[in-house]
C-alpha positions as CSV (number, residue, x, y, z in Angstrom):
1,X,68.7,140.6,93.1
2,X,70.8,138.3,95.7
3,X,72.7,135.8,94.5
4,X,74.0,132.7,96.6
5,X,76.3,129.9,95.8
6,X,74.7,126.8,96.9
7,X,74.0,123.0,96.5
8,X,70.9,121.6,94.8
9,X,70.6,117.9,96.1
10,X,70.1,115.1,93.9
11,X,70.7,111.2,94.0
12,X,68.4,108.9,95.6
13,X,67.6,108.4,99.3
14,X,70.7,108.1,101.3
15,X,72.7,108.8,98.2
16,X,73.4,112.3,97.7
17,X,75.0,114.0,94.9
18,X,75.1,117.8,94.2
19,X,74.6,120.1,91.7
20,X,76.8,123.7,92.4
21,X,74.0,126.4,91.6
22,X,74.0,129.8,90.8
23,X,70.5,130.9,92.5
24,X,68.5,134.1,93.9
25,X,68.1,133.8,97.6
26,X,64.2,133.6,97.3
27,X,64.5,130.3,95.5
28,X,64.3,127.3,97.4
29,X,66.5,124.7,97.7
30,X,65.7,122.5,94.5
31,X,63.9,124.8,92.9
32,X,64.6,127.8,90.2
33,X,68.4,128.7,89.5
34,X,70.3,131.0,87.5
35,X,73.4,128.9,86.5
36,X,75.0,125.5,87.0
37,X,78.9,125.7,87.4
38,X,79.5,122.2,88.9
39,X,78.6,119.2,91.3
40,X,79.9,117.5,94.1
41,X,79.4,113.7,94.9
42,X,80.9,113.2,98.7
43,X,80.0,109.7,98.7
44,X,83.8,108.9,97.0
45,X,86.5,109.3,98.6
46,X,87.9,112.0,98.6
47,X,84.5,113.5,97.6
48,X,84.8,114.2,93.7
49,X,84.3,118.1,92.4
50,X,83.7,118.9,89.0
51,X,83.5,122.6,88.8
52,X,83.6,125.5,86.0
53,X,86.5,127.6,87.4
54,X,85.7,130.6,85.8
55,X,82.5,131.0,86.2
56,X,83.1,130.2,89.8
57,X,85.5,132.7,90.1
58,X,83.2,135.3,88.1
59,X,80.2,134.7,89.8
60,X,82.6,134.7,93.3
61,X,83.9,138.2,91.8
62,X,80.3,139.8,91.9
63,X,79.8,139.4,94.7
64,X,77.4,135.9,94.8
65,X,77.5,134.6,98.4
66,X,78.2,131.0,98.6
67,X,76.8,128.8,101.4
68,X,79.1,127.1,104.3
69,X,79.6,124.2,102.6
70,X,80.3,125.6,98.5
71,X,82.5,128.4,100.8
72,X,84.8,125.3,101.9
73,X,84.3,123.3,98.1
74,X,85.7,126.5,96.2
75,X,88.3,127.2,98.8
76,X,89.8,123.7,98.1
77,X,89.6,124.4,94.5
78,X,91.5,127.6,94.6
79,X,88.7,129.8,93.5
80,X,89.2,131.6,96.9
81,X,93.2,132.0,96.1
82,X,92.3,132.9,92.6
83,X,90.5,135.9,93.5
84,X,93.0,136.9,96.3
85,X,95.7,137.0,93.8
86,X,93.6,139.1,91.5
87,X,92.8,141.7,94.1
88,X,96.3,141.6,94.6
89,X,96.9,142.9,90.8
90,X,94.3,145.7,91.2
91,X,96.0,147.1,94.4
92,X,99.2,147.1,92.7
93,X,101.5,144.6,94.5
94,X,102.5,142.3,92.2
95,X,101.7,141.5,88.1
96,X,99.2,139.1,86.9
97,X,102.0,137.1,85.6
98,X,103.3,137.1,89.3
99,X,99.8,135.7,90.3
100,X,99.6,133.4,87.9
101,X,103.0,131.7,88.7
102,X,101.5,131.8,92.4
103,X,98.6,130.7,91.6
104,X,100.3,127.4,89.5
105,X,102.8,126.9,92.7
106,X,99.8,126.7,94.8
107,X,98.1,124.5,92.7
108,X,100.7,122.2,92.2
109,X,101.7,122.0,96.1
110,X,97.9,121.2,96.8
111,X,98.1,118.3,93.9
112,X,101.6,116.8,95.5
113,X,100.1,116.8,98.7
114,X,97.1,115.4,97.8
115,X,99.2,112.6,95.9
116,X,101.4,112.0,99.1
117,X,98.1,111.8,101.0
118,X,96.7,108.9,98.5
119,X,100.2,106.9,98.5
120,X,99.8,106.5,102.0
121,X,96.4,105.4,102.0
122,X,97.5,102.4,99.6
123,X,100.5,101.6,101.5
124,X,98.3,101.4,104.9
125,X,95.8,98.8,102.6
126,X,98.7,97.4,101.8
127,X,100.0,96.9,105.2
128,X,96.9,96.1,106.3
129,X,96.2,93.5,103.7
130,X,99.7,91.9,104.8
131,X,99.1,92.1,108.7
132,X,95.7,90.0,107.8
133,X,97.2,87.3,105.6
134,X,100.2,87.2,108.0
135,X,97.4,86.4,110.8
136,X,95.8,84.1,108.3
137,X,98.9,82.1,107.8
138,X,99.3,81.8,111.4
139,X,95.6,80.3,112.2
140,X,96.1,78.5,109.0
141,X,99.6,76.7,111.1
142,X,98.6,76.6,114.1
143,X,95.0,74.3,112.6
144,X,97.4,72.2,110.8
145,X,99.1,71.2,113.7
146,X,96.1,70.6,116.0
147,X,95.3,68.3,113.1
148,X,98.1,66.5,112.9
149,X,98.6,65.9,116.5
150,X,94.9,64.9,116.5
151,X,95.6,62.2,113.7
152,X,98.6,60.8,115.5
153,X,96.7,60.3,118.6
154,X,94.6,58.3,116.6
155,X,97.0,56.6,114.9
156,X,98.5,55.7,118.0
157,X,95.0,54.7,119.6
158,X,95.0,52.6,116.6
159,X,98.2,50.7,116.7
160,X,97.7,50.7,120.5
161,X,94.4,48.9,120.0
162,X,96.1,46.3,117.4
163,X,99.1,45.7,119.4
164,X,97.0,43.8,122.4
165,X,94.5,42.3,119.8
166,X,97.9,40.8,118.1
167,X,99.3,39.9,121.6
168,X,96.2,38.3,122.7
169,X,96.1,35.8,119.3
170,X,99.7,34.5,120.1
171,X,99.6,34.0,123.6
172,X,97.1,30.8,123.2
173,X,98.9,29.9,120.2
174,X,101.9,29.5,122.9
175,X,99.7,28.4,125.3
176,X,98.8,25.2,122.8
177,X,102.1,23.7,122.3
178,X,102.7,23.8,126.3
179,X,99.6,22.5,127.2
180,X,100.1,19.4,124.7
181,X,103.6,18.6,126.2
182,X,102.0,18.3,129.8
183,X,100.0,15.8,127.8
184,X,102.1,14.0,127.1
């Protein structure tokens, strides 16, 4: 019987999420499976795997076929790297504890990189998050001073409209004390 690697969709509509089956090529797609050795959400970010290893890597080792997209999700995991080193040991070429220590090196390159990868994605937010409140501050000053040159103009519409009102009551007040020494 023919064995392929595949996903098994689940999740709601426009909402996937994965199941990793084990399943004879007749099956179809959500239907009958052999085995269940992991799933894979890709609606985080980075999409989240949670796979059996070893029965990946068995079921890779006799010879199961996995679809495009498992092909890629085991690669990433090191299944692919796993089983390269191990037909490495049964040619001869190196020991399995020489595969092993690759195997770790690998695995702990892959997990710095992907670490360096995620600190620069927080530093961008963070940049990003500073760029916008600096642009915030900015609108934020530049508003203040429309309204504070607005209010002074008002103010000085203000005062200009009481100075002539003020002018206007002592002129006849003058005008009084003149007008009653002509009289006289």
């Amino acid at each position: 019987m023919a064995t392929k690697i595949r996903l098994q969709r689940r999740g709601r509509k426009s909402y996937a999420f994965y199941s990793i089956v084990i399943a004879d090529v007749r099956a179809p797609r959500d239907g009958k499976f052999i085995e269940k050795i992991g799933t894979y959400n890709p609606n985080t970010n980075p999409a989240t795997v949670d796979l059996k290893f070893d029965r990946a890597l068995d079921w890779v080792m006799k010879g199961a076929q996995p679809t495009d997209t498992v092909r890629n999700i085991l690669s990433r995991e090191g299944v692919y790297m796993k089983k390269h080193l191990l037909g490495g040991v049964t040619k001869g070429a190196f020991g399995e504890a020489e595969a092993e220590a690759k195997f770790e090196a690998w695995k702990n390159n892959k997990q710095s990189g992907l670490a360096a990868l995620k600190a620069k994605d927080e530093e961008a937010k963070k940049a990003e998050a500073k760029a916008r409140l600096e642009a915030e501050k900015k609108v934020n000053a530049e508003k203040a001073k429309a309204l504070a040159e607005k209010k002074a103009a008002e103010e000085a519409e203000k005062a200009a409209a009481e100075a002539p009102a003020e002018e206007a009551t002592e002129a006849p007040a003058e005008e009084a004390p003149a007008a009653e020494a002509a009289a006289e």
